[in-house]
C-alpha positions in Angstrom: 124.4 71.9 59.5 124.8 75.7 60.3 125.0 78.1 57.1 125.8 81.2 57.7 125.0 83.9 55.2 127.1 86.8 55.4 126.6 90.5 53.6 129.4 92.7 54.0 128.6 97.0 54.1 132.0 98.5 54.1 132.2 102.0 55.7 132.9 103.5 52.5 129.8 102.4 51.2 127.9 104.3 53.2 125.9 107.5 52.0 127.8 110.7 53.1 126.1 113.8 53.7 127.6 117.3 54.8 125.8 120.0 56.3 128.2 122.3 57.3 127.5 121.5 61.1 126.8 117.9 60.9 128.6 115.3 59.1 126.5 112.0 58.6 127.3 108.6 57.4 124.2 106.7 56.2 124.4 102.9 56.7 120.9 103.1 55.5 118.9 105.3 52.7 118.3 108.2 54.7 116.7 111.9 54.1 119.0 113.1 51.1 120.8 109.2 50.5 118.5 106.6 48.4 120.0 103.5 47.9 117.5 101.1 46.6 119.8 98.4 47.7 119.9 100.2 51.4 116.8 100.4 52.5 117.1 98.4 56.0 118.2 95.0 57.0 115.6 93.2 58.6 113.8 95.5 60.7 116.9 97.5 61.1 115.8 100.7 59.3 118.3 103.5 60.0 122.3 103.2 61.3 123.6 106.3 61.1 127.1 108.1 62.1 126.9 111.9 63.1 129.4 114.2 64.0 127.8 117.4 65.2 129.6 120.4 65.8 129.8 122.5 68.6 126.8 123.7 70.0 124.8 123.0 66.8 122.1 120.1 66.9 118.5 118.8 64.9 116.0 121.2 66.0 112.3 120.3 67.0 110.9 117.8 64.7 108.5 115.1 64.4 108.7 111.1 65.1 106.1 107.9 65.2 106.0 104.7 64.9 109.9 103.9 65.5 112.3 103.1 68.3 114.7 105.5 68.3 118.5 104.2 70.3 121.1 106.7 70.4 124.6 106.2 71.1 127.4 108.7 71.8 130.8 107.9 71.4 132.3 111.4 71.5 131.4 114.3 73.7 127.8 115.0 75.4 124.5 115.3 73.3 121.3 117.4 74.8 118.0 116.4 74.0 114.6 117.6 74.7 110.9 116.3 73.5 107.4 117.2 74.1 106.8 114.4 76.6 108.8 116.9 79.5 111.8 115.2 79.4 115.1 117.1 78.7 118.5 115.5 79.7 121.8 114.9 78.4 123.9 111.9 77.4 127.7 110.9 77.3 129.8 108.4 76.2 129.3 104.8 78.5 125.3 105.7 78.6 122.6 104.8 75.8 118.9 106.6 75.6 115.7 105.1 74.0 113.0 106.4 72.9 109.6 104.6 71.8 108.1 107.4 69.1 104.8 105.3 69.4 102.1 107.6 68.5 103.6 110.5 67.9 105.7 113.4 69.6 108.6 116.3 68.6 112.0 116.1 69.8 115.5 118.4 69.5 119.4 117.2 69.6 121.9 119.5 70.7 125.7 119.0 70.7 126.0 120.2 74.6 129.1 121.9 74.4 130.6 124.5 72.9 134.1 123.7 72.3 134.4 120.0 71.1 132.5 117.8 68.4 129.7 115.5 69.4 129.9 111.7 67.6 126.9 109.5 68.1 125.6 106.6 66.7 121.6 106.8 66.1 119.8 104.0 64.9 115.8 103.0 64.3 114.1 100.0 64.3 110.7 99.4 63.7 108.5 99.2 66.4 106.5 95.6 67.4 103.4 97.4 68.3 102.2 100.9 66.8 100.9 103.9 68.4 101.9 103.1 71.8 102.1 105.8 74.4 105.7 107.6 73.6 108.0 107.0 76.2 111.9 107.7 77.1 115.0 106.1 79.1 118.7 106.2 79.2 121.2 104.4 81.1 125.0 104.3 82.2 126.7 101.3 81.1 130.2 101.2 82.7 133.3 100.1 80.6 133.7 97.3 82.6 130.9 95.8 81.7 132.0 95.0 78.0 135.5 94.0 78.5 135.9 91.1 76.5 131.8 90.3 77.2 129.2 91.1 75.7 127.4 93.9 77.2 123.4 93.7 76.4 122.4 97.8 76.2 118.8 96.8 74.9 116.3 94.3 75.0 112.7 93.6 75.1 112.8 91.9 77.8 112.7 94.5 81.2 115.8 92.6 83.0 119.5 92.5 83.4 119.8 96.1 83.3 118.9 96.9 79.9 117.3 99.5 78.1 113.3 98.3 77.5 112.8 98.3 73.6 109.2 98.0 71.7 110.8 94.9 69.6 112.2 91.5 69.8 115.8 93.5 69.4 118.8 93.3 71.3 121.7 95.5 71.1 124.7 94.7 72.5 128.6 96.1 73.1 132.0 94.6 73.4 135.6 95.5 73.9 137.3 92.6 72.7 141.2 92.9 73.6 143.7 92.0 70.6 144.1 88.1 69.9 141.2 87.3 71.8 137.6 85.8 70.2 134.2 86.0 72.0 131.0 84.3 71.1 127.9 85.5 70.2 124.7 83.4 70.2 121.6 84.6 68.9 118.9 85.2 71.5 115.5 85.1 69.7 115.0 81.9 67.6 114.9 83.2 63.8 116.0 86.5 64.2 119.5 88.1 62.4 122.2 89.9 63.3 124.2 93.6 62.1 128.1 93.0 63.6 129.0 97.4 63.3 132.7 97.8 64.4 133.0 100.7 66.3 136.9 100.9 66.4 139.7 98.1 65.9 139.7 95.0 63.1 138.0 92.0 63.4 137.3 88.8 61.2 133.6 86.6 61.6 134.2 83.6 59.4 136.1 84.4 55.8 135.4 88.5 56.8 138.0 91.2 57.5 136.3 94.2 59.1 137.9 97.5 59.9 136.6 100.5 61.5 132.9 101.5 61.0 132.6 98.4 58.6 129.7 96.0 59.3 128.1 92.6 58.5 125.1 91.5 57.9 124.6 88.0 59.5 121.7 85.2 59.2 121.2 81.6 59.4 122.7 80.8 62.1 122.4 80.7 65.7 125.7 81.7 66.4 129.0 83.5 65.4 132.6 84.1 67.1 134.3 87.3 66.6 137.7 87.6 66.9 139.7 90.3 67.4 143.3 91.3 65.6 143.1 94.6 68.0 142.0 96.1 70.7 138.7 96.6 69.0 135.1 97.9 69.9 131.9 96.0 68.5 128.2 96.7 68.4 125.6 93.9 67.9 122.2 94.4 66.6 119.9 91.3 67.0 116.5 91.6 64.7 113.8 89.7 63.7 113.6 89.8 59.7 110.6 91.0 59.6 
């Protein structure tokens, strides 16, 4: 019998931190936010929710050892690294990048009239110190309208971003009244249900914008949604 454990991480729960030019919600402990209780779920290390101001941005710095998905919702971000590539991304398109063994990257808010809000998250890495490498993609709207949308995965088909971990993410807009089915595509591994925008329940929870839910022990989960509402799976192993 399927017994699903559940641990809800309500957006005001999250660490805030305000730099003037960057607003950032911490899902996880993160640079100035400890939460002993925070640390990561599963190999899920970082989730966090920037909002960088116009033309402002993270200037060079280091990364290893961590695959790095970034996500904009909100205007265009401009990134650079020491591998050559520069490029920038928008909303519908999702970039990777495998820190492997080490290199130095910068994030820019691209424009210089509107905000910049983006969604980067970390996971640890299934093998270390492999050659850095970078990718991004355009996934069209269509392609999560009430359906799950599969942005990364580790394995180099269906379109998907190539990740260094037995990790999928994937992204649905699930139209009000309606209920879609996930099912869990490595054997053991857990699930982090982040609502982008709308309300949804998943068994005996409510969850509202930028809430989330931890899920394991169980191989599946329906989500259904009380609006229009925007979803973002993370499929880990625990460990």
């Amino acid at each position: 019998m399927d017994r699903m454990k559940t641990t809800l991480y309500s957006a005001d729960s999250r660490g805030f931190a305000d730099h003037g030019w960057l607003k950032a919600r911490h899902s996880f402990s993160f640079a100035g936010y400890f939460n002993r209780d925070r640390m990561h779920f599963g190999l899920l290390r970082v989730l966090n929710d920037d909002i960088v101001d116009p033309g402002q941005g993270f200037g060079t710095h280091p990364h290893d050892n961590m695959e790095i998905v970034t996500i904009p919702l909100i205007g265009a971000l401009e990134h650079k690294d020491s591998t050559g590539n520069i490029g920038v991304i928008h909303p519908n398109e999702v970039q990777i990048m495998s820190a492997g063994s080490g290199l130095y990257h910068s994030e820019y808010n691209h424009s210089k009239e509107e905000i910049c809000n983006l969604l980067q998250i970390w996971v640890f890495p299934k093998e270390r110190d492999i050659k850095p490498r970078y990718d991004q993609r355009i996934f069209s709207p269509e392609e999560r309208e009430n359906q799950f949308c599969t942005l990364v995965s580790p394995e180099e088909k269906d379109n998907a971003l190539w990740i260094n971990q037995d990790a999928y993410f994937s992204r649905a807009k699930i139209d009000g009244g309606k209920s879609l089915l996930y099912t869990i595509k490595k054997k053991g591994n857990i699930a982090y249900l982040f609502v982008i925008e709308g309300e949804v329940i998943l068994a005996d929870n409510k969850l509202n914008r930028r809430d989330a839910l931890g899920i394991e022990e169980t191989d599946n989960f329906e989500i259904t949604a009380e609006t229009t509402s925007e979803v973002l799976v993370i499929e880990i192993p625990v460990e």
